[in-house]
BABA-856347 format. One record per atom (N, C-alpha, C): residue number from 0; residue in three letters; x, y, z. Coordinates in pm, whole numbers, plus 32768, in hexadecimal, padded with zeros to 4 digits. Example, Ala and Ser with C-alpha at 12.3 -4.5 7.8 and 13.67 -1.06 7.14 Angstrom:
# residues 2
+-----+--------+------+------+------+
! num ! residu !    X !    Y !    Z !
+-----+--------+------+------+------+
!   0 !    Ala ! 8527 ! 7DC7 ! 830C !
!   0 !    Ala ! 84CE ! 7E3E ! 830C !
!   0 !    Ala ! 8528 ! 7EB6 ! 830C !
!   1 !    Ser ! 8505 ! 7F1F ! 82C4 !
!   1 !    Ser ! 8557 ! 7F96 ! 82CA !
!   1 !    Ser ! 850A ! 8003 ! 8313 !
+-----+--------+------+------+------+
This chain:
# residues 112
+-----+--------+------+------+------+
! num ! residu !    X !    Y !    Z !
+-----+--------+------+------+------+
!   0 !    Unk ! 7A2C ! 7843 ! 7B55 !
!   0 !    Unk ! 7AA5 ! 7860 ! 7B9F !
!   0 !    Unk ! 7A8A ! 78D0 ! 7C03 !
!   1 !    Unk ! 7AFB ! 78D6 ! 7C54 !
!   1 !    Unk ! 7ADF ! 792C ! 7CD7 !
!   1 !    Unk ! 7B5F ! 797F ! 7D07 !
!   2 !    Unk ! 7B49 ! 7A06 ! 7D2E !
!   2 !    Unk ! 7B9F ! 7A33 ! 7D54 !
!   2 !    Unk ! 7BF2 ! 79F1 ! 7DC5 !
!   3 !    Unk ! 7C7A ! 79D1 ! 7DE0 !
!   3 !    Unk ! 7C9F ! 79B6 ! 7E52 !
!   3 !    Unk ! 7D18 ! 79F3 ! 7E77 !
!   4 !    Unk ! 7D58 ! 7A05 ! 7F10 !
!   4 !    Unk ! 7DBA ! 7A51 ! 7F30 !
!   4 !    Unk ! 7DEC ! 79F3 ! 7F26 !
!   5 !    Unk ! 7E74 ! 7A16 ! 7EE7 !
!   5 !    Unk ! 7EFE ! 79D7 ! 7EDD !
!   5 !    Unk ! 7F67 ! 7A05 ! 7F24 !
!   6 !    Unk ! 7F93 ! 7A78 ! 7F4F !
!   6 !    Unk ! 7FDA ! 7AB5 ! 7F89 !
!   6 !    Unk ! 7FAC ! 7B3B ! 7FE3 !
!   7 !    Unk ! 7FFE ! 7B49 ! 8089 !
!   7 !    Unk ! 7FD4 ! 7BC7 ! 80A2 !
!   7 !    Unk ! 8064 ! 7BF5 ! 80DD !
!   8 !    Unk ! 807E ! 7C59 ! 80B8 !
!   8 !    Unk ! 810A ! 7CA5 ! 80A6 !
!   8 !    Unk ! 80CD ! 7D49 ! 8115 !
!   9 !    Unk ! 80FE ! 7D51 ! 8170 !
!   9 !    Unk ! 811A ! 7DD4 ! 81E3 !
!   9 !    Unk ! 816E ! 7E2E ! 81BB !
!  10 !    Unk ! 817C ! 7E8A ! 81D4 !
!  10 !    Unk ! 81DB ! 7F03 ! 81D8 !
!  10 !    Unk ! 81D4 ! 7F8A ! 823E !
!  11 !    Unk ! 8221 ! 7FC0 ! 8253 !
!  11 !    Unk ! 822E ! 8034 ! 8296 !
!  11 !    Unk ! 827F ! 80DB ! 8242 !
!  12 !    Unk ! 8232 ! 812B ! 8225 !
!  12 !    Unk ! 8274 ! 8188 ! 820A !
!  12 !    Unk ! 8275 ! 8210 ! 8269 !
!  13 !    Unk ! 82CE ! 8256 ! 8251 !
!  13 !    Unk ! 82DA ! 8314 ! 827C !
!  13 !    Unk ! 82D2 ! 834F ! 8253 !
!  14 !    Unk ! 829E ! 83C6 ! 8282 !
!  14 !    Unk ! 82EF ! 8457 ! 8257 !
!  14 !    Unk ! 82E6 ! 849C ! 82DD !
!  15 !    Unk ! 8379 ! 84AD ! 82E8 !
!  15 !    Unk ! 83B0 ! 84CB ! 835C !
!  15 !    Unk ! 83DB ! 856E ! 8387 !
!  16 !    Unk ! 83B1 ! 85B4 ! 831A !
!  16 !    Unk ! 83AF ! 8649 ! 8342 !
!  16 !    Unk ! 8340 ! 8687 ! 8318 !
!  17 !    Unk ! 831A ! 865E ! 82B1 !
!  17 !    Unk ! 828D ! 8677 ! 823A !
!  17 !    Unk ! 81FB ! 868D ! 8247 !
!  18 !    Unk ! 81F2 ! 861B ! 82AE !
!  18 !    Unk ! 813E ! 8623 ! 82C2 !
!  18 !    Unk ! 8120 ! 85D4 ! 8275 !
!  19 !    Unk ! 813E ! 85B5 ! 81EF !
!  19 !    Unk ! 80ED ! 8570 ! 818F !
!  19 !    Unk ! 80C0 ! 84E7 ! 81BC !
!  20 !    Unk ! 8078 ! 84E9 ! 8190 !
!  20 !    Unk ! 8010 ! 8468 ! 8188 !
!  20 !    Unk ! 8021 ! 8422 ! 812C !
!  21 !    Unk ! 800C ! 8438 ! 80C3 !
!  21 !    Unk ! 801D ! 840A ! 8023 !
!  21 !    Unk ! 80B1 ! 83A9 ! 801A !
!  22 !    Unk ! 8121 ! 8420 ! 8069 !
!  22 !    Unk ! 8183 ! 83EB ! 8037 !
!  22 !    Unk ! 819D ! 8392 ! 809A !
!  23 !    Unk ! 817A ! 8398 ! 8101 !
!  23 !    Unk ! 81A2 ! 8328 ! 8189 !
!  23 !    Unk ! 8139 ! 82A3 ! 814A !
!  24 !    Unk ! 80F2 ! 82A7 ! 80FC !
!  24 !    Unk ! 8094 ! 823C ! 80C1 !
!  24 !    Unk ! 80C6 ! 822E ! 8076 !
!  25 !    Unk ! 8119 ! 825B ! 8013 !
!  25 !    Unk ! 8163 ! 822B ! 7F83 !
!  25 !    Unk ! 81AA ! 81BC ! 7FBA !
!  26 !    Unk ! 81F4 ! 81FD ! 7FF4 !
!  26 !    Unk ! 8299 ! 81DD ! 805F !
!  26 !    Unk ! 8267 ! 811E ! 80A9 !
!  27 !    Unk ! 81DD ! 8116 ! 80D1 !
!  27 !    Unk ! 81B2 ! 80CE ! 8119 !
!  27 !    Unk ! 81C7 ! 8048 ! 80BF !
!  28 !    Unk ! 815B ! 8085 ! 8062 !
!  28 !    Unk ! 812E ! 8038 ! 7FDA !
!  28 !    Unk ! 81BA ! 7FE2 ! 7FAF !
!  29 !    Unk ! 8211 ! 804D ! 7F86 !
!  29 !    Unk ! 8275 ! 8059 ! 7F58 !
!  29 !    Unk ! 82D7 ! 7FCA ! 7FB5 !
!  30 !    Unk ! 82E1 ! 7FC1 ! 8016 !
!  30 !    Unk ! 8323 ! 7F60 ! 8071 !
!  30 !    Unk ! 82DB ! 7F0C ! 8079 !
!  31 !    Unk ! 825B ! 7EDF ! 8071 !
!  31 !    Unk ! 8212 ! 7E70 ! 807D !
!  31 !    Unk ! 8241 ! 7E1F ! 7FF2 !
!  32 !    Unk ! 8257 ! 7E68 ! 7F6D !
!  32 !    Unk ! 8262 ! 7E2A ! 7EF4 !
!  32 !    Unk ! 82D7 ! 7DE2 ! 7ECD !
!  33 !    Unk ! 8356 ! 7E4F ! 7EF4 !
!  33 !    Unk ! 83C6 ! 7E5B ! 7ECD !
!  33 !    Unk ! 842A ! 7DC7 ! 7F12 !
!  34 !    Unk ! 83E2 ! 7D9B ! 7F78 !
!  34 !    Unk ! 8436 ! 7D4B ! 7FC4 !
!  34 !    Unk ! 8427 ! 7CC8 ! 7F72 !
!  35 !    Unk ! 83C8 ! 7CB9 ! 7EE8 !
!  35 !    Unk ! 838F ! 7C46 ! 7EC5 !
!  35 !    Unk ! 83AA ! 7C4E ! 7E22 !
!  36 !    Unk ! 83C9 ! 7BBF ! 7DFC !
!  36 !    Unk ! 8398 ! 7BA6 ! 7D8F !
!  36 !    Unk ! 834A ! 7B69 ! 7D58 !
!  37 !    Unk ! 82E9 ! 7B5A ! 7D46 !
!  37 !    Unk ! 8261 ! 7B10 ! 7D60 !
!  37 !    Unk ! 8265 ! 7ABD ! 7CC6 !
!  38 !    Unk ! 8249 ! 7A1A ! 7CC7 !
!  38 !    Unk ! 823F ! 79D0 ! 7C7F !
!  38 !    Unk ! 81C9 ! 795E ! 7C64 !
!  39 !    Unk ! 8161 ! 79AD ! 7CC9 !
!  39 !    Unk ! 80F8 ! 7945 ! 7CDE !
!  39 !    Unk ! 80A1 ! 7953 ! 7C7E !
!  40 !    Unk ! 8085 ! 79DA ! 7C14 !
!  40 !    Unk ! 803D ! 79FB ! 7B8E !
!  40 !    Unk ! 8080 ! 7964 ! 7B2E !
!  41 !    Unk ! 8128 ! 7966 ! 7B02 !
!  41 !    Unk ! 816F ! 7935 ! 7ABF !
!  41 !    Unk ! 8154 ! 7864 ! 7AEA !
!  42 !    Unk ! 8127 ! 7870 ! 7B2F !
!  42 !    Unk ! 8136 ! 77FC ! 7B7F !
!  42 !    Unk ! 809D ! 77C8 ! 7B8D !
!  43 !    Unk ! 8045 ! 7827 ! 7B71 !
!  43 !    Unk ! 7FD5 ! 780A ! 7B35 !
!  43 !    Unk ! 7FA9 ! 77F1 ! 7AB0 !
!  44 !    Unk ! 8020 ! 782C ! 7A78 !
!  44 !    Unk ! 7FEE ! 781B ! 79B5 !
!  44 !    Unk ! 7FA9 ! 7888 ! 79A2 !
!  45 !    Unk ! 7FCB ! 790E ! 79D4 !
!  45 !    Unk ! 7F75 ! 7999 ! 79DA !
!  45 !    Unk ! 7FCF ! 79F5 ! 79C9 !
!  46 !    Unk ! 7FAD ! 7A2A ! 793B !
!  46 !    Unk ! 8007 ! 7AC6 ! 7978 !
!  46 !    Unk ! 800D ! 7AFF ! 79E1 !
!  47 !    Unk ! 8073 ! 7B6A ! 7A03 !
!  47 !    Unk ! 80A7 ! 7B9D ! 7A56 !
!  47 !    Unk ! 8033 ! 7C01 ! 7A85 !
!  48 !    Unk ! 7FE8 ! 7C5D ! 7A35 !
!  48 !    Unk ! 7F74 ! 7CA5 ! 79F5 !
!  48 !    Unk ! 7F1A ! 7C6A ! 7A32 !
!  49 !    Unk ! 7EF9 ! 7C02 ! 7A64 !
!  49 !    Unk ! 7E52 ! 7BC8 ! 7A76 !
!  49 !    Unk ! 7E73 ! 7BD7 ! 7B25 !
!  50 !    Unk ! 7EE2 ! 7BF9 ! 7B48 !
!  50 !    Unk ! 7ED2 ! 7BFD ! 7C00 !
!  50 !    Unk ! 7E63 ! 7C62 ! 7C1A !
!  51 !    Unk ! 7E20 ! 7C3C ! 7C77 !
!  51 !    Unk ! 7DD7 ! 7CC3 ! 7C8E !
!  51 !    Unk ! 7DE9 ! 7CE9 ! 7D09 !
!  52 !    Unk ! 7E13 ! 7D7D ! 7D36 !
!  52 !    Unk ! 7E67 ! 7DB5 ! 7DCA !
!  52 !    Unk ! 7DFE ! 7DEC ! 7E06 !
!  53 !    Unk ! 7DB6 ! 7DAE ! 7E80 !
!  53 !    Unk ! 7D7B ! 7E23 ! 7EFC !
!  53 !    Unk ! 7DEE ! 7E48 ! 7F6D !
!  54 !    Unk ! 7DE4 ! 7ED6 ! 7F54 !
!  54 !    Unk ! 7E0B ! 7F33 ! 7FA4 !
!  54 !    Unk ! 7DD4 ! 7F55 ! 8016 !
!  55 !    Unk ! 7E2D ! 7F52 ! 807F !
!  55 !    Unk ! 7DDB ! 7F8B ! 80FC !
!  55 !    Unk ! 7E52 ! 7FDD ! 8137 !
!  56 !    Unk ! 7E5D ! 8062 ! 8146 !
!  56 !    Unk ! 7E80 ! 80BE ! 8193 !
!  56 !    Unk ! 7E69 ! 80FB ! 8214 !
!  57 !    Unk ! 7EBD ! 80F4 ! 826E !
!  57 !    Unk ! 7E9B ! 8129 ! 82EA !
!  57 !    Unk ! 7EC8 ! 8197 ! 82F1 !
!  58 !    Unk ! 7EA7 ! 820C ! 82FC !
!  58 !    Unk ! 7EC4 ! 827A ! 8346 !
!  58 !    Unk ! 7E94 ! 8316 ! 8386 !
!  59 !    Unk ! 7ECC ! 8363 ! 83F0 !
!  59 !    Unk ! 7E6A ! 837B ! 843B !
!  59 !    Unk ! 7DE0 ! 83E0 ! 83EA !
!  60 !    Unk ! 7E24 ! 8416 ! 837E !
!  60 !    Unk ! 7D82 ! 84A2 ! 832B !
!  60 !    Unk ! 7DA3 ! 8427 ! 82BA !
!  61 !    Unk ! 7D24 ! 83D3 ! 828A !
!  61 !    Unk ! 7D35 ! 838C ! 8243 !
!  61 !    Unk ! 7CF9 ! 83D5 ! 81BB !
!  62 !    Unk ! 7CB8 ! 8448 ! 81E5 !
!  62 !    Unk ! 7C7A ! 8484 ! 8174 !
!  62 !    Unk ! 7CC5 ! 8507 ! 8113 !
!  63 !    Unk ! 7D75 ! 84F9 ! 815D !
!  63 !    Unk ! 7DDB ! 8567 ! 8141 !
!  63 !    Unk ! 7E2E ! 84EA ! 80DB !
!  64 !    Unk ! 7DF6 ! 846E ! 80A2 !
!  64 !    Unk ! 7E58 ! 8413 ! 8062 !
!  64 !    Unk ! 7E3B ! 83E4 ! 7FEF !
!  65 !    Unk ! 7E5C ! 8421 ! 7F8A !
!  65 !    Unk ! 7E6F ! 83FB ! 7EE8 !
!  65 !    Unk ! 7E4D ! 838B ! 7ECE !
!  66 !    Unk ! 7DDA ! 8369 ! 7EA3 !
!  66 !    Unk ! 7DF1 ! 82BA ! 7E83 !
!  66 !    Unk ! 7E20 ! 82CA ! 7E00 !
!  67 !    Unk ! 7E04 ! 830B ! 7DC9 !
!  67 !    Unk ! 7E5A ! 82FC ! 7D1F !
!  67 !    Unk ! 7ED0 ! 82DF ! 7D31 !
!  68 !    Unk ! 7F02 ! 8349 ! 7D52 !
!  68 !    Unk ! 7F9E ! 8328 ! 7D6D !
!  68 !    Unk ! 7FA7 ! 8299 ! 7DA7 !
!  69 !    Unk ! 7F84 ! 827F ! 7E0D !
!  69 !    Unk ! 7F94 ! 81F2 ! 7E5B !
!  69 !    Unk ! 7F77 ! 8192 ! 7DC9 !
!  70 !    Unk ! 7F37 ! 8183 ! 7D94 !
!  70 !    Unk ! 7F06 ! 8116 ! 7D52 !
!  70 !    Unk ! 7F7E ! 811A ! 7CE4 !
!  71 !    Unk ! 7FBC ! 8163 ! 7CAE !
!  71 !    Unk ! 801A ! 8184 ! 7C58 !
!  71 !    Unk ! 8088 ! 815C ! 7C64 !
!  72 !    Unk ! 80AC ! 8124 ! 7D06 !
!  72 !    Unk ! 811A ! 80ED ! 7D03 !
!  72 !    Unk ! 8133 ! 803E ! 7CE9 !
!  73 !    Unk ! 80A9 ! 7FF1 ! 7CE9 !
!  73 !    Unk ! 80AD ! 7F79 ! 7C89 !
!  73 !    Unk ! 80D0 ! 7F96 ! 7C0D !
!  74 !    Unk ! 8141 ! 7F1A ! 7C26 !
!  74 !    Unk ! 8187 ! 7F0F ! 7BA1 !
!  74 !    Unk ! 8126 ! 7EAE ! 7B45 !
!  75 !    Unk ! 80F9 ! 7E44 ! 7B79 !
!  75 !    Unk ! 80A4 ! 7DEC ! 7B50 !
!  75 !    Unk ! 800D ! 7DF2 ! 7B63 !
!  76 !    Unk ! 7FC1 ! 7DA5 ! 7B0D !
!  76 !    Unk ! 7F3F ! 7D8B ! 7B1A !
!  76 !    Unk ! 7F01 ! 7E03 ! 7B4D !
!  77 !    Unk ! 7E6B ! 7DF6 ! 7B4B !
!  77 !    Unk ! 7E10 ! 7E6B ! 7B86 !
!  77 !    Unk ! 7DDA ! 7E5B ! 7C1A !
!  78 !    Unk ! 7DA8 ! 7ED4 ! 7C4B !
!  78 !    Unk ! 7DB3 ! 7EF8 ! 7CC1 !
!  78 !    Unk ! 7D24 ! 7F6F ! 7D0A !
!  79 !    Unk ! 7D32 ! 7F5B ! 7D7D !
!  79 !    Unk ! 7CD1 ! 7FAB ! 7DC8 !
!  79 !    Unk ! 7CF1 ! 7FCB ! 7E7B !
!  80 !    Unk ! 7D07 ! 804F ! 7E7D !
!  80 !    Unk ! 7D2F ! 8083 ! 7F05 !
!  80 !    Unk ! 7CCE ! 80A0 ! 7F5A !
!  81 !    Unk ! 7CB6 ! 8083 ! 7FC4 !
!  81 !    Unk ! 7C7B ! 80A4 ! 8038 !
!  81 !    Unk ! 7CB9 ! 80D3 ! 80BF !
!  82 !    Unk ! 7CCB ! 8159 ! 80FB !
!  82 !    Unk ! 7CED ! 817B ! 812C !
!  82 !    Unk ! 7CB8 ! 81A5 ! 81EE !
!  83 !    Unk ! 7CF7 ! 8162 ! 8237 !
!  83 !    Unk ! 7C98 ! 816D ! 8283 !
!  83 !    Unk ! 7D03 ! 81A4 ! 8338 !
!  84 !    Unk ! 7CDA ! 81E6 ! 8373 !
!  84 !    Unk ! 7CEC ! 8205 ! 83F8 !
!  84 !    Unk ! 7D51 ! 81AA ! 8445 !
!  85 !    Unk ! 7DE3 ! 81D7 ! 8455 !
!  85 !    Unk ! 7E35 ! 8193 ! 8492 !
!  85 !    Unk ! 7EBD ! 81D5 ! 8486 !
!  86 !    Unk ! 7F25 ! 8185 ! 8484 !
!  86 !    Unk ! 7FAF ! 81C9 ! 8469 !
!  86 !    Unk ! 7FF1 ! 8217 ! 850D !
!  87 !    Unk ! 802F ! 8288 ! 8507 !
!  87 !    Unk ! 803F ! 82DF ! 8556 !
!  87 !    Unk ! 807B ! 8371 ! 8514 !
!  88 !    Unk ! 806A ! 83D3 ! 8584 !
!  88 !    Unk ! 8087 ! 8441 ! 857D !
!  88 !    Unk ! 80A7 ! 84AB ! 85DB !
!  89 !    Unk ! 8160 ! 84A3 ! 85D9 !
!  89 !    Unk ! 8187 ! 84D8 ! 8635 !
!  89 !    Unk ! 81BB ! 8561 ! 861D !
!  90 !    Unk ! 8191 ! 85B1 ! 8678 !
!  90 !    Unk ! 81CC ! 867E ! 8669 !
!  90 !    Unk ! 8240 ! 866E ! 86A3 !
!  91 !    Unk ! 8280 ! 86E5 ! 865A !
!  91 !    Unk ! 82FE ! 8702 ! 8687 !
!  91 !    Unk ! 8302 ! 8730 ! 872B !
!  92 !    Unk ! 8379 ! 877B ! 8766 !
!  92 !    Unk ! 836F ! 87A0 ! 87F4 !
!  92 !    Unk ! 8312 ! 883F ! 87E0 !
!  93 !    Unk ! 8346 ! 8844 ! 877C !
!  93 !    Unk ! 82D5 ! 890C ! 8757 !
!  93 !    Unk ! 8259 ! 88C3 ! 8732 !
!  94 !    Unk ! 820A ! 8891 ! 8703 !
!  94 !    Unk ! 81A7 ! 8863 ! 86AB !
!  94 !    Unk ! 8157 ! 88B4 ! 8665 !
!  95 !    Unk ! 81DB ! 88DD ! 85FD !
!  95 !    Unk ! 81F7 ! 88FE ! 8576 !
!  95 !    Unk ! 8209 ! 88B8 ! 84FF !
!  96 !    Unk ! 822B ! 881F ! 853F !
!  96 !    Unk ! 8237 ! 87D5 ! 84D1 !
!  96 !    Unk ! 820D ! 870C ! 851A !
!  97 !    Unk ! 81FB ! 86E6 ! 8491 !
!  97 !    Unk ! 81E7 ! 8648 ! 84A9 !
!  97 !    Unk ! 8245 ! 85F1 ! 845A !
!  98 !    Unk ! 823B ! 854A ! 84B4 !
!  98 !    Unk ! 825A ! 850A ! 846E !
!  98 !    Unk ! 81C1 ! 84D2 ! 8449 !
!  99 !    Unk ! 8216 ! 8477 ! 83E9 !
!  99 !    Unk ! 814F ! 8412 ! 83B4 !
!  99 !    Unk ! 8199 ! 838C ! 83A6 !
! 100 !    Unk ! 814D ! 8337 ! 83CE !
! 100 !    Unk ! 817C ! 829A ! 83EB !
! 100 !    Unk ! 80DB ! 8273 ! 8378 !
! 101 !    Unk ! 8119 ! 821F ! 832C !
! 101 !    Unk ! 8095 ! 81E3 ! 82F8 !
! 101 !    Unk ! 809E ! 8153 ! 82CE !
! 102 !    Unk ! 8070 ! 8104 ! 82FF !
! 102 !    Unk ! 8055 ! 803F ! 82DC !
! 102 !    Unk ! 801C ! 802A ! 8255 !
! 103 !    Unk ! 803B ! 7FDD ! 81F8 !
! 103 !    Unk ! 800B ! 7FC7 ! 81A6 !
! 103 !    Unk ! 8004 ! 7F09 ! 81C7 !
! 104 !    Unk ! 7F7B ! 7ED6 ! 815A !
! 104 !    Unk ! 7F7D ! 7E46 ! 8129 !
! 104 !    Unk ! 7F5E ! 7E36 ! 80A3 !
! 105 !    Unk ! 7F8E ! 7E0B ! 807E !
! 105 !    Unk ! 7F52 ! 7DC9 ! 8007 !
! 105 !    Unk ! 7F4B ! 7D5A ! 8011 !
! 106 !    Unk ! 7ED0 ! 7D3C ! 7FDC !
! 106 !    Unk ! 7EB3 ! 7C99 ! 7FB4 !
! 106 !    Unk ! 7E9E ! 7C6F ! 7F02 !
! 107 !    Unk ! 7F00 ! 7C19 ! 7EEA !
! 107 !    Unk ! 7EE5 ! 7BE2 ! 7E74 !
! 107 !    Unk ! 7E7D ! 7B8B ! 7E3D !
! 108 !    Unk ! 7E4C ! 7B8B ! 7DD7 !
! 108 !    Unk ! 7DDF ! 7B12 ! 7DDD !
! 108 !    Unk ! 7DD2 ! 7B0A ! 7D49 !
! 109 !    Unk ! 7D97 ! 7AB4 ! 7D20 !
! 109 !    Unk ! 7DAF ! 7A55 ! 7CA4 !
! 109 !    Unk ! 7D25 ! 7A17 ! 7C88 !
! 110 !    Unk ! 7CEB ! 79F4 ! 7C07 !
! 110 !    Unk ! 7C82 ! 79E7 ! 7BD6 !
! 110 !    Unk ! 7C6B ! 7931 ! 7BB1 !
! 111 !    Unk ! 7C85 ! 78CD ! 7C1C !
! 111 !    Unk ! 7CAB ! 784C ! 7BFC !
! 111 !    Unk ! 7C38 ! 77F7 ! 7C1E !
+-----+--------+------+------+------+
């Protein structure tokens, strides 16, 4: 058997006064998942547990972003984050402060 993608689910998160990274990647994560109820494990004859999630994160200091945390917000099956150069990051009119824009994907995939 072979891994294959079954699903790929987008998202966009913020943090809009913060700077964070982490959390504009939770947030991302977080909207790519939430919009779905995914039945293609169930519909395989597979627990829910056997999905396996690649993560891909965009945003701009990719090396300021928690993958623990990120990975923590699958509810299901196991997982692996990769974080890589993208998103945006805009200063305030003082530039004293940021927003953080960060893209997330996940792709689902299944052992069939």
């Amino acid at each position: 058997m072979a891994l294959q993608r079954m699903v790929l689910q987008i998202g966009m998160g913020t943090d809009i006064r913060g700077g964070d990274y982490t959390k504009a990647a939770i947030r991302a994560l977080r909207d790519a998942l939430w919009h779905n109820a995914l039945s293609v494990a169930d519909a395989a004859g597979l627990p829910v547990d056997a999905m396996r999630v690649e993560v891909r994160i965009g945003v701009p200091r990719p090396d300021e972003v928690d993958k623990a945390a990120v990975l923590a917000v699958l509810p299901h099956g196991t997982g692996t984050v990769d974080v890589v150069e993208g998103g945006l990051e805009i200063l305030n009119d003082t530039g004293t402060n940021k927003t953080v824009i960060a893209n997330a994907a996940a792709m689902v995939r299944l052992d069939l």
